[in-house]
N, C-alpha and C positions, 0 to 999 in steps of 0.2 A: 338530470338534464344533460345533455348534451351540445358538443361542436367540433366539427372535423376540421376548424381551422386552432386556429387558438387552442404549598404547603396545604395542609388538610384541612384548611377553610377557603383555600383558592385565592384567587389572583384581589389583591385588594385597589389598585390603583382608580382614580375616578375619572379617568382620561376619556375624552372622546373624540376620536379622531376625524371625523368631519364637521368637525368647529373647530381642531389645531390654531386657527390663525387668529384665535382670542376672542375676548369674553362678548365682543358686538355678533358676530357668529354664532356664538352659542343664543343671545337672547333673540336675538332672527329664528331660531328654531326653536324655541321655547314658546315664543308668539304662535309661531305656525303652527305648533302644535299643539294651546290654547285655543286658537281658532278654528281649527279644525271639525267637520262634521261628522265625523267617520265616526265615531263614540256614539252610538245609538243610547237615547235614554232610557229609563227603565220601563217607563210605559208603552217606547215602541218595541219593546222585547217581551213583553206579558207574554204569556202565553206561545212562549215561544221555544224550542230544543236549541242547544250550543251548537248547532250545524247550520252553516253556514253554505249558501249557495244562491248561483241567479243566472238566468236564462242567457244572461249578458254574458258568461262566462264564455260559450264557445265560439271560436273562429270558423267562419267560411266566406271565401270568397272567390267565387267562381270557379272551383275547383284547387285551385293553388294551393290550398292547405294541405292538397294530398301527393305536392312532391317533396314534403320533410315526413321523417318515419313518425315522429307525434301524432298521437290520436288527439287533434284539436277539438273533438267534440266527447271526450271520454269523461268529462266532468257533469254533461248534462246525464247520461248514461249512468253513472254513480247515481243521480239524483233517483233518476227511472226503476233503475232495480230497488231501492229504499220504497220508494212511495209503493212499487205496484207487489211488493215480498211483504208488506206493512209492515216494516224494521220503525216508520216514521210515518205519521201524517204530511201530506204536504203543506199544506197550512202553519205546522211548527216551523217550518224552515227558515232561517234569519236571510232577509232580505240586504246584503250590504249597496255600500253607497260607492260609486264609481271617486278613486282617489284622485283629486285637482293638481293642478300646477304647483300650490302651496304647500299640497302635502307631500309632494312627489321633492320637493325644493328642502323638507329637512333633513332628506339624503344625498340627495341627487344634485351635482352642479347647475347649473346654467345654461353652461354651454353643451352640456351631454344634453340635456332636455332640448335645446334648441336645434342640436342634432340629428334627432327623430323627426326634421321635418323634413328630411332627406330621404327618398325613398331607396337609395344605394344602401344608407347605414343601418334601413329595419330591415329590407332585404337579407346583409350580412350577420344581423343579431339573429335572425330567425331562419336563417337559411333556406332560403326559397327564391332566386334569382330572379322569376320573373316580375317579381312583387317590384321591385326600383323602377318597371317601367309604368305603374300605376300612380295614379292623379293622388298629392296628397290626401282628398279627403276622405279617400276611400279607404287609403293605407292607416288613417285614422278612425273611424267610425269603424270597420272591418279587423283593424289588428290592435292597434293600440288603444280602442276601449277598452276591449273584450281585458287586455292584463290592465287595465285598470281599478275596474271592477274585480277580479282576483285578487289585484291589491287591495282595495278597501273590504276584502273578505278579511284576507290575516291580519289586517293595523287591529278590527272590528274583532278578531277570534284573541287577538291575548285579553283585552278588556271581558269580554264573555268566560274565558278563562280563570282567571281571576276570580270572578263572581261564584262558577259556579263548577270551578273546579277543573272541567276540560270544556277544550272548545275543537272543534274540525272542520276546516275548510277545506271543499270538497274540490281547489282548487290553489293553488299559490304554489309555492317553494320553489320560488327562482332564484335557484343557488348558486347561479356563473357570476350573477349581477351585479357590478360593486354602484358604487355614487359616481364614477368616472366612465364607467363603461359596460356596455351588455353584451352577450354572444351567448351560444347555445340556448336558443330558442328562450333566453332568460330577457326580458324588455327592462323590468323595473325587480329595484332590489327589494322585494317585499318582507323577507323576513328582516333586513337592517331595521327598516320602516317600522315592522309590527316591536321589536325590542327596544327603537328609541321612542316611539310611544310609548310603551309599559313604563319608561323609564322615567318621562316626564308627567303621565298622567293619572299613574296606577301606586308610586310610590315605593316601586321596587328598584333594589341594586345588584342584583344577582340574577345573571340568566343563565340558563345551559342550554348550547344548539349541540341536537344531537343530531345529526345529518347522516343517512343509511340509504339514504340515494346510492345507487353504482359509481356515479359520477363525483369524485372529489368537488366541495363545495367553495372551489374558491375566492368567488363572488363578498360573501359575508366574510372570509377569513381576513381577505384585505379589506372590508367596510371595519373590521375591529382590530385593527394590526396594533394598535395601541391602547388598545379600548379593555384592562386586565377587569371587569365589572363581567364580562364574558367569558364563558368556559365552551373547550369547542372541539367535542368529542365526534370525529369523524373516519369512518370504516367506508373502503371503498376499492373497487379494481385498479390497483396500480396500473394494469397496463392498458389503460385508455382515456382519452382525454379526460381531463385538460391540462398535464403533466405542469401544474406552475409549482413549480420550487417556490419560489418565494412566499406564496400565500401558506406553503406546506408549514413553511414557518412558522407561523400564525396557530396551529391545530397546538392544543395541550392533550387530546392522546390520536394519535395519530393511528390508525391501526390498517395498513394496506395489504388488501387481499389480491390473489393471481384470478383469471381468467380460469373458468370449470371449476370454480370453490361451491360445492354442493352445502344440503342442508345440515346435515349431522356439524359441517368440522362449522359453520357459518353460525349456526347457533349456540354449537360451542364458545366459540369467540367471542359473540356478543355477551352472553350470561357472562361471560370471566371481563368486559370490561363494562358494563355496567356495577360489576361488583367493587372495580378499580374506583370508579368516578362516584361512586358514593364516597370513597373514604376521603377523597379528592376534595368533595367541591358540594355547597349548600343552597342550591339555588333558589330563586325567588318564585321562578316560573322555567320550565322548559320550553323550549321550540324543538319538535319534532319534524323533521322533513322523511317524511316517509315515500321516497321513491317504488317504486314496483319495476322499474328496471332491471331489478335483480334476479327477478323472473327466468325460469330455463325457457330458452328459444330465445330470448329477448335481444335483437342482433345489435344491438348497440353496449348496452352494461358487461353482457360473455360470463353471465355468472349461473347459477343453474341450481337456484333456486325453487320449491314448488309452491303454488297456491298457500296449501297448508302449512308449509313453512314462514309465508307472508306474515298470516294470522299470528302463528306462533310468536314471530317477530316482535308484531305490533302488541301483541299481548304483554310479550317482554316487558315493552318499556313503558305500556301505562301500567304494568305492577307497581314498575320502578319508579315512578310519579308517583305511585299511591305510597310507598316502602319512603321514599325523601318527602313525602309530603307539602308536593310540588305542583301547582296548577300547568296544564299540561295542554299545550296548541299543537294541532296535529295539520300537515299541511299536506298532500299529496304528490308533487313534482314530478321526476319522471318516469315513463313509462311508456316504451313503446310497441307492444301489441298489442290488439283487439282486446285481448282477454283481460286487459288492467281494469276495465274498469267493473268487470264482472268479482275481478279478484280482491278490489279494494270493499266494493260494495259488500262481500261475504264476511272481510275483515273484519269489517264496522259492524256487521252484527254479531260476528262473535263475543267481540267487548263489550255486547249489550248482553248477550248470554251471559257471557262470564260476572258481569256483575261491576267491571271496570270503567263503564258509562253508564249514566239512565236516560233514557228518552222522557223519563217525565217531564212536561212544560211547566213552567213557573206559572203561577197564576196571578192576574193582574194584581191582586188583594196583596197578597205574600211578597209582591216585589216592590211594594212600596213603605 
């Protein structure tokens, strides 16, 4: 995603940095995330594949969608080449629940959420200027469902994860996003959200975000600047936004590539530091953000990348899931040409080729 403004068992500390200000904090979000709907039960999953999608996912509104390079409707597009290639029934497809205020509130300040009734400040998070001069409800119903429902895709794919090993949401990885603030086209911080979930309802204390987006994920780095439960393997074009020092901080392997970095030297580097982060770090579950930014022509990432290189990629790291023996959330984020979602979609059946997904549905009997 994008914004043209703006030891060998790992980190053990149990720190979480948005409840710093003590233990009433923390149990404010332990509530909310107790009450929470977004955890679908087993009977409304029978019969259902760990893919995750909903019709709520794409933005349009009167056009304006098409003065940021985002394909705001490439996630429905993912869903279309699945159903009509029969990669999936649509029928399997998991239905998630649009993420509330409360749940939006175990990450996210107060005052940042009260923010967004501003249409100056979605304007600047999403970049599209004319949007500030639209009537709240529209800038609501029109932009800020659509990443809400995104959101309760990824809280909904580590819990499904977990279960059954991987989960993909054909939608999420807003990786600029922290709990204080959004930009590049990032509204709410879905993968903090989806990992302090896991954290408090799943029984895990070990996550790995591995972020392969173009774009340096600064968003989560600062949601965990204190939070050593997370390990935060992120590969990315140095030379383009969001140059934050400070979050670079945050990254335990840092690995920054230049503009025109092709397939050969790019695959190289990942296979040599997935091999790193195994010796590194044991994780409970991954988060994967799988960007397609990286894509050649992609005029925003500059990296030059191919299709078949994508696949490879993605293949990479659910080996590497299956190799640490790690339930494995895969979320899509950026990408800005037409062809992303044609490229994701082929991804996704590769991993079904290869053996590193099954489409087979649970059936209601078996999941009870």
């Amino acid at each position: 995603m994008y914004n043209q403004s703006m030891s060998s068992e790992g980190p053990s500390e149990q720190e979480n940095p948005a409840n710093s200000d003590g233990g009433s904090q923390q149990g404010e979000m332990e509530d909310r995330i107790k009450n929470s709907r977004l955890y679908k039960n087993d009977l409304q999953l029978a019969d259902k594949v760990p893919l995750i999608y909903s019709s709520g996912y794409n933005i349009g509104f009167m056009g304006l969608e098409k003065l940021h390079p985002f394909d705001s409707g490439k996630w429905g597009r993912i869903r279309d080449f699945l159903v009509t290639e029969k990669v999936i029934k649509e029928e399997s497809i998991v239905q998630p629940e649009e993420a509330t205020d409360e749940d939006l509130l175990v990450v996210h300040t107060p005052e940042y959420l009260k923010s967004l009734k501003s249409g100056s400040t979605v304007a600047t998070i999403i970049e599209v200027p004319p949007v500030a001069l639209l009537p709240n409800y529209i800038i609501r119903r029109q932009i800020l469902q659509p990443f809400r429902k995104q959101v309760g895709g990824t809280i909904l794919a580590g819990k499904l994860a977990k279960e059954r090993s991987w989960a993909i949401n054909l939608g999420g990885g807003f990786h600029h996003c922290c709990g204080t603030k959004g930009g590049g086209f990032c509204v709410y911080a879905d993968i903090t959200l989806c990992i302090q979930f896991a954290f408090s309802k799943l029984g895990l204390s070990k996550v790995m975000i591995i972020d392969l987006d173009a774009h340096q994920g600064n968003g989560h780095e600062r949601d965990f600047k204190d939070d050593r439960r997370v390990y935060i393997l992120d590969m990315y074009n140095s030379q383009i936004y969001p140059f934050d020092e400070e979050a670079k901080e945050r990254i335990d392997q840092k690995v920054e590539l230049r503009s025109g970095t092709t397939n050969d030297a790019y695959l190289m580097e990942l296979t040599k530091q997935l091999k790193k982060a195994k010796g590194k770090f044991k994780p409970d579950l991954i988060l994967y953000n799988a960007g397609t930014d990286i894509l050649d022509g992609d005029p925003l990432g500059r990296l030059r990348i191919s299709p078949a290189g994508i696949s490879e990629r993605d293949e990479e790291v659910f080996k590497f899931a299956r190799e640490v023996e790690a339930p494995i959330v895969m979320v899509t984020s950026g990408g800005y040409m037409k062809s992303s979602a044609r490229v994701i979609a082929d991804s996704i059946k590769n991993l079904v080729d290869k053996k590193l997904i099954s489409i087979e549905a649970i059936s209601a009997s078996s999941s009870l």
